[in-house]
N, C-alpha and C positions, 0 to 999 in steps of 0.2 A: 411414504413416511421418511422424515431423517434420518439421516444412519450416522453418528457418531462412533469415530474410531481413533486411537491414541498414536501420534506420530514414531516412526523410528528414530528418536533424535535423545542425545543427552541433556537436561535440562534439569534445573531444581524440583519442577515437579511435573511431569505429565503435560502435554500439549495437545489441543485435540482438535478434529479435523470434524467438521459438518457438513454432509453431502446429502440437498435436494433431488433425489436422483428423478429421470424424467423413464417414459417405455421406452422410449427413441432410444438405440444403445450407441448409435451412431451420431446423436444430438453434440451439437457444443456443447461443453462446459466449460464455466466460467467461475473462477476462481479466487474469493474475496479475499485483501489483505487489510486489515484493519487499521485507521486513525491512530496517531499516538493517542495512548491512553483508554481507548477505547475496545472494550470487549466482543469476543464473537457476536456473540446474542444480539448486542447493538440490529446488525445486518439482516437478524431473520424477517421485515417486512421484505427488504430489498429478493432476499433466494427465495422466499414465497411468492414473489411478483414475474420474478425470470424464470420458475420453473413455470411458473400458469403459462407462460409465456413461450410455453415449450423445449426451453434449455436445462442444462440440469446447471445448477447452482450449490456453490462451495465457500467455506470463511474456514479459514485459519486463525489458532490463536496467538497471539503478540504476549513474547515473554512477559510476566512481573503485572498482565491483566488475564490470568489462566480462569476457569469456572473452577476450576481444583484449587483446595488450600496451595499458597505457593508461599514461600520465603518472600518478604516484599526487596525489591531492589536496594540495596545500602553497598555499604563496606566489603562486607563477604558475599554478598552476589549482585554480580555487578558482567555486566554484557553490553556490547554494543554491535554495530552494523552489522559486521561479519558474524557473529552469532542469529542475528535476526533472519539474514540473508539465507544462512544455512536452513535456517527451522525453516522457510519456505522453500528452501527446495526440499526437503523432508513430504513439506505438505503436498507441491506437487506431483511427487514419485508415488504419495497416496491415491491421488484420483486417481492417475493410472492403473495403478492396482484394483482400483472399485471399476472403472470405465474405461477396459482396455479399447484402442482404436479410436476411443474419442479424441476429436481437437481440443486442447484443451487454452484457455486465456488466462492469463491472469489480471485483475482488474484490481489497480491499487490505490486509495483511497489516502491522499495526503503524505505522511509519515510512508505508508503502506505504496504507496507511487513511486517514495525514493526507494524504498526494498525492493520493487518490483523492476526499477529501472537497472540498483545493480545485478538483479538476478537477469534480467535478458542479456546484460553483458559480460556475465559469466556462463549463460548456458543459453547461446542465441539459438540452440538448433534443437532444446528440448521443450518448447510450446511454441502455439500457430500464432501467437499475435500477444499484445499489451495493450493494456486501456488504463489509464491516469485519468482519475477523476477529483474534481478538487483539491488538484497534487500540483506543488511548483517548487522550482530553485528556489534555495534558502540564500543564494547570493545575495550579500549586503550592496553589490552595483547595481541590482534590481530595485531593492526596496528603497535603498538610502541610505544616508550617514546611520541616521537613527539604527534602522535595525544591525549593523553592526555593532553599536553601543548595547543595545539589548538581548543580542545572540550569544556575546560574550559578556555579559551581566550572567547568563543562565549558566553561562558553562561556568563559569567562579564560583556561581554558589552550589555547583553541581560537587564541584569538584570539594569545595570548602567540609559541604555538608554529609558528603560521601551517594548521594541522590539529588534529586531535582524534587524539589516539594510543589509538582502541579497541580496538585490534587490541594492543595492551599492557596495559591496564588491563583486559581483560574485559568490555568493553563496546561493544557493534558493532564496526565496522573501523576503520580509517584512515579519516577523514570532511573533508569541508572546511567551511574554520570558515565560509564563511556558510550552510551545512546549517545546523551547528549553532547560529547565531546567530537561524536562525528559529525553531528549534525550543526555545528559551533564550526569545525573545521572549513565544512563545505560555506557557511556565511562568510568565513573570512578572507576565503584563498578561491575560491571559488570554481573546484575542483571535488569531485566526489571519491574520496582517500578515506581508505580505512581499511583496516587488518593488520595481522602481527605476522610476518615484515609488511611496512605500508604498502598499497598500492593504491596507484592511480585508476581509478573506473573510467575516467572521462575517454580518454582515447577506443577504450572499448564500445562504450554507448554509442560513439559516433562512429561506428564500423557497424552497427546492427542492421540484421535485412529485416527484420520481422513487422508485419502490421503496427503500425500503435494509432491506438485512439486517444484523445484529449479531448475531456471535459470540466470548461469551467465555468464559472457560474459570477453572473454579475450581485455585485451587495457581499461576495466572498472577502473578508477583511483577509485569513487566515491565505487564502492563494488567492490573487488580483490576477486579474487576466495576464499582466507584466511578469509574474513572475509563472503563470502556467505557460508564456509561449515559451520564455527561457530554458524550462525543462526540458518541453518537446522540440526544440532548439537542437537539442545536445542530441536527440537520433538526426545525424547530418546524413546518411546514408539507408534511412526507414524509410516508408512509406505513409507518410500521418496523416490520418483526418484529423479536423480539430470543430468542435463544437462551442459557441458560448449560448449560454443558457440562461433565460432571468425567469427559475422555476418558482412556483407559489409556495412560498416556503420562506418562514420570519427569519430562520438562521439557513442558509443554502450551502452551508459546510458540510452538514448536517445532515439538515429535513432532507436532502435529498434521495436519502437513503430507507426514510420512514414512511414518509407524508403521503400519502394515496396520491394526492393532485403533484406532486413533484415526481414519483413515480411510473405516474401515466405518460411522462415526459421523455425521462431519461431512460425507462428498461426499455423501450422498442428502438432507442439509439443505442444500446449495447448490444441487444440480439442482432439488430441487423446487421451491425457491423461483424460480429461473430459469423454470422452465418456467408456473409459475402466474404469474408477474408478464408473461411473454411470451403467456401465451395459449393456449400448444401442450398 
């Protein structure tokens, strides 16, 4: 059964930690970080398919989309990178505590790729590997003029409106504008900077020894295979596999995390890789 348990972390309301636990106490676990906008629950096919699958399987929640009443993102609560970054390391200090001695991965999903990627270059030496799925640089030299026009459209009116209204426009949820202002940043300068004093991540990421896996997916409008090599570009000193994948699935951003027939695809390329990067 699930075992939901509430993170050690300051936050507007409650953050919570869902762990597929498997008998194997020695099993990988694998570690979801969620989509902008997108909720834990979102993921429960995906930790139902990896635990069948014999790993134990975990998601974490992304401020401002909590299962708990939360303050929505505005004016007076307002976070970005380095708060997100923090809450997953919160969440990984959790497994541990529920699964001590296990490997543990973290497997970050878009938004949840770039948390994922500054958190292995702030703590390369506290999980066995990373896996980016449907996750790429937000650099405007990747995408083109255009998404620089539009990366900094978001952040103007992030900034204008005190939030980012995605949950109107079509475009992840209600966000708070200094999310969005980091992720505006990295479009423009094309360096992944953020925290209060700023720092640079990029020279970090490119020093990591850790596993990384990359998964992207062909018909992905949101990460194009261009902007997933980019990402996994920046571990220059990692180990990468890198997978593209045309799974059966209308949105592959997405379905791939739902859909039974997208599933059957992509959880026995995470497990394996889990488990060969672990040892087991």
């Amino acid at each position: 059964m699930p075992v939901t348990t509430v993170l050690d972390r300051p936050a507007p309301a409650p953050l919570e930690l869902t762990l597929h636990p498997v008998p194997d106490p020695r099993a990988p676990v694998l570690l979801v970080v969620p989509a902008m906008g997108m909720r834990a629950s979102f993921y429960t096919p995906l930790l139902g398919a990896l635990a069948d699958a014999g790993v134990a399987a975990a998601v974490t929640e992304l401020r401002g989309h909590q299962a708990r009443p939360a303050p929505p993102p505005g004016h007076r609560h307002d976070f970005g990178y380095d708060d997100l970054v923090g809450d997953l390391a919160a969440a990984v200090e959790a497994v541990y505590s529920q699964r001590p001695g296990a490997p543990v991965f973290v497997v970050g999903h878009s938004l949840g790729g770039h948390l994922t990627t500054a958190y292995a270059a702030r703590h390369p030496d506290r999980v066995d590997g990373v896996a980016l799925v449907g996750s790429g640089s937000v650099d405007w030299r990747v995408w083109g003029p255009a998404h620089l026009l539009r990366t900094q459209a978001v952040v103007a009116a992030a900034m204008l409106i005190g939030h980012f209204p995605g949950d109107r426009v079509g475009f992840a949820g209600r966000e708070a504008r200094g999310q969005m202002r980091d992720w505006g940043r990295w479009a423009r300068t094309g360096r992944l900077t953020f925290g209060t004093p700023r720092v640079d991540h990029t020279p970090s990421i490119a020093a990591v020894h850790l596993p990384v896996l990359g998964i992207g997916f062909e018909r992905d409008g949101l990460a194009p295979p261009a902007s997933v090599d980019a990402l996994l570009d920046m571990f220059g000193a990692a180990t990468v596999t890198r997978h593209r994948l045309d799974v059966p699935a209308a949105r592959p951003h997405f379905g791939w995390a739902r859909e039974p027939a997208a599933l059957d695809v992509v959880v026995p390329l995470l497990t394996g890789w889990a488990r060969d990067a672990a040892g087991a």
